[in-house]
C-alpha positions as CSV (number, residue, x, y, z in Angstrom):
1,X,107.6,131.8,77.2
2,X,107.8,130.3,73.9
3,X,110.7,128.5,72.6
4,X,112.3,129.8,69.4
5,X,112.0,127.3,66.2
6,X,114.8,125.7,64.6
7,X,118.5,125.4,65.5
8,X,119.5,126.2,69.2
9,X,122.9,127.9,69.0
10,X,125.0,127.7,72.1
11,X,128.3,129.6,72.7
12,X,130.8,127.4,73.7
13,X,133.9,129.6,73.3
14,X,137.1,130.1,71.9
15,X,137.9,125.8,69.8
16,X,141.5,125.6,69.5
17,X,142.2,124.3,66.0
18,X,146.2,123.7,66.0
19,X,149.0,124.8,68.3
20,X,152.0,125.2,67.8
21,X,153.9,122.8,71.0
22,X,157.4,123.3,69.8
23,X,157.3,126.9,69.9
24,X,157.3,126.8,73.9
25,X,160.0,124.3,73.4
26,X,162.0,126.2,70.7
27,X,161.1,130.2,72.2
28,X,161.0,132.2,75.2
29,X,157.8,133.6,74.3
30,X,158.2,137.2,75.4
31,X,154.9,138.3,74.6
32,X,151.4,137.2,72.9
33,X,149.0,138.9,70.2
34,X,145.6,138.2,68.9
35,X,145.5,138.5,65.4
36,X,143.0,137.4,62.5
37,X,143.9,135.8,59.5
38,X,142.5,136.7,55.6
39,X,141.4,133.5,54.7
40,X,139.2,131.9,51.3
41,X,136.7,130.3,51.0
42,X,138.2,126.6,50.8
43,X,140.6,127.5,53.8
44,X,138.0,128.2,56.3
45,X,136.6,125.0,55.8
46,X,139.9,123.3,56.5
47,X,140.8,125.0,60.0
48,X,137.1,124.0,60.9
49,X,137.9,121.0,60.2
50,X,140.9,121.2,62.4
51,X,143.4,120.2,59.1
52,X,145.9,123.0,60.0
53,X,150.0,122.7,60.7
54,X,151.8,125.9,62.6
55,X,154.8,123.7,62.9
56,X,157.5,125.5,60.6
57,X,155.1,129.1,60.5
58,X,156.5,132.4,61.5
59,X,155.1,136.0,60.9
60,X,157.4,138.5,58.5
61,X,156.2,142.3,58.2
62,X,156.5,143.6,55.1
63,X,155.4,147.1,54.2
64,X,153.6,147.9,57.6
65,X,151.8,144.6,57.1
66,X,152.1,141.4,59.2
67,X,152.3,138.0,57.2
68,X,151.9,134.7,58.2
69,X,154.4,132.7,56.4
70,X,154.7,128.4,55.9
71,X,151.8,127.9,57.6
72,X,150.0,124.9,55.8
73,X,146.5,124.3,55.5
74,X,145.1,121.1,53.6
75,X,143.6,120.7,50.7
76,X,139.8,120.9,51.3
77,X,138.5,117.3,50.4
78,X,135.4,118.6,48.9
79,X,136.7,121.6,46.7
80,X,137.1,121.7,43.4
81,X,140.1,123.1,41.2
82,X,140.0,126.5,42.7
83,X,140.9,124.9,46.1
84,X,143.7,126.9,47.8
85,X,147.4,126.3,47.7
86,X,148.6,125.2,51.2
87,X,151.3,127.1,52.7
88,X,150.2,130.3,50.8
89,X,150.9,133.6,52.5
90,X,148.4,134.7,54.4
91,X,148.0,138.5,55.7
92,X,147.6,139.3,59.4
93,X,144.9,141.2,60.3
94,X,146.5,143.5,63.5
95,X,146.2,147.2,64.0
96,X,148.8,149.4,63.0
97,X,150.2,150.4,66.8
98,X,150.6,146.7,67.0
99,X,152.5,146.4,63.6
100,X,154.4,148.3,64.8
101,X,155.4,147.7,68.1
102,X,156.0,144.3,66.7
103,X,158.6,145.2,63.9
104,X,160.1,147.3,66.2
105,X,161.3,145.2,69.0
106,X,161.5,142.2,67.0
107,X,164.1,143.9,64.8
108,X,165.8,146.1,68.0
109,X,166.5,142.6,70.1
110,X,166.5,140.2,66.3
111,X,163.8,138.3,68.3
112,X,161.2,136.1,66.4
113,X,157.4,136.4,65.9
114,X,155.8,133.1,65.6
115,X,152.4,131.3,65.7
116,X,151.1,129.9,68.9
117,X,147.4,128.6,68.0
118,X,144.7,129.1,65.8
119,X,141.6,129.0,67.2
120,X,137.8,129.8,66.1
121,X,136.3,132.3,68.5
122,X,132.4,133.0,69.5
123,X,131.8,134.6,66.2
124,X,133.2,131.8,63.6
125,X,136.3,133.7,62.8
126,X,139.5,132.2,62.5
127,X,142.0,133.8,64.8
128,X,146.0,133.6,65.4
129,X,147.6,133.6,68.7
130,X,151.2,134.9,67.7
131,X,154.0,135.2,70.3
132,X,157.3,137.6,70.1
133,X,159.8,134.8,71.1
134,X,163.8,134.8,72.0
135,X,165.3,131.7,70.4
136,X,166.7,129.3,73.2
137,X,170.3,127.8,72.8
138,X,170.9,124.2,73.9
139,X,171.1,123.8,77.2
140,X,167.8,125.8,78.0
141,X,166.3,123.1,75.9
142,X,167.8,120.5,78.0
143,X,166.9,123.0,81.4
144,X,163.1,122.4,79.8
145,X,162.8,118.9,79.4
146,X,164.5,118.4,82.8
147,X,161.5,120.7,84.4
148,X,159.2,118.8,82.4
149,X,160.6,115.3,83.8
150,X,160.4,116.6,87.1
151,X,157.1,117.9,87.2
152,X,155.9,114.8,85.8
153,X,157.2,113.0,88.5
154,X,155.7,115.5,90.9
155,X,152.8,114.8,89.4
156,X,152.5,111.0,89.5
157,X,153.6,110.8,93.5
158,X,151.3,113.0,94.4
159,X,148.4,111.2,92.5
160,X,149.5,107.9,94.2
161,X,149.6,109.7,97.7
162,X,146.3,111.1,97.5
């Protein structure tokens, strides 16, 4: 068989681009949602190039759309002056059932929807991970790190067992 000529494209999967760590530490994430992300030209480039923050995002819907709100995404270094402004709002691309579903129960239990990770999938397309997430008062915080503590410690007397 003959080989093809040129570039040899391999799928490698889902690339995570950012996450969003403090959500798992802020949230009870309830839930999770795919969604993609209207994005320009100049903005693409940048969550290639990994330069995204989902630190202070969240998701608002707004007239049976989902938008994803102080989400910042750098400055392309080699755009010109129409690069894009960086924690623009960007629409959520999600179908209607979920738009729903979404607005409903986040506004039933005044629950939050917020950004877990962006990723790039097999195609090239920028995609959002969002979760519907119950806000966690101050001692679940402190119940968190605790588990984390101890499972680190798990960790490293096992590893020096075995």
């Amino acid at each position: 068989m003959a080989k093809k000529a040129g570039k040899e494209t391999q799928k490698h999967g889902p690339r995570t681009v950012a996450t969003n760590r403090k959500a798992h530490y802020e949230y009870y994430i309830e839930e999770t949602h795919e969604a993609g992300v209207v994005l320009t030209g100049t903005e693409i480039k940048s969550v290639r190039n990994a330069r995204v923050n989902l630190q202070d995002g969240f998701v608002l819907i707004r007239n049976g759309e989902a938008w994803l709100l102080n989400v910042h995404i750098a400055h392309f270094e080699h755009g010109n002056r129409n690069n894009h402004e960086e924690t623009r709002q960007r629409k959520l691309l999600l179908h209607r059932a979920q738009i729903d579903k979404l607005h409903s129960q986040a506004t039933l239990r005044n629950w939050t929807i917020v950004p877990l990770r962006m990723y790039i999938n097999d195609q090239g397309r920028a995609k959002v991970e969002i979760g519907l997430a119950q806000g966690k008062q101050g001692h679940d915080k402190r119940q968190t790190i605790a588990k984390r503590e101890n499972d680190r410690e798990l960790r490293r007397v096992l590893k020096e067992r075995y």
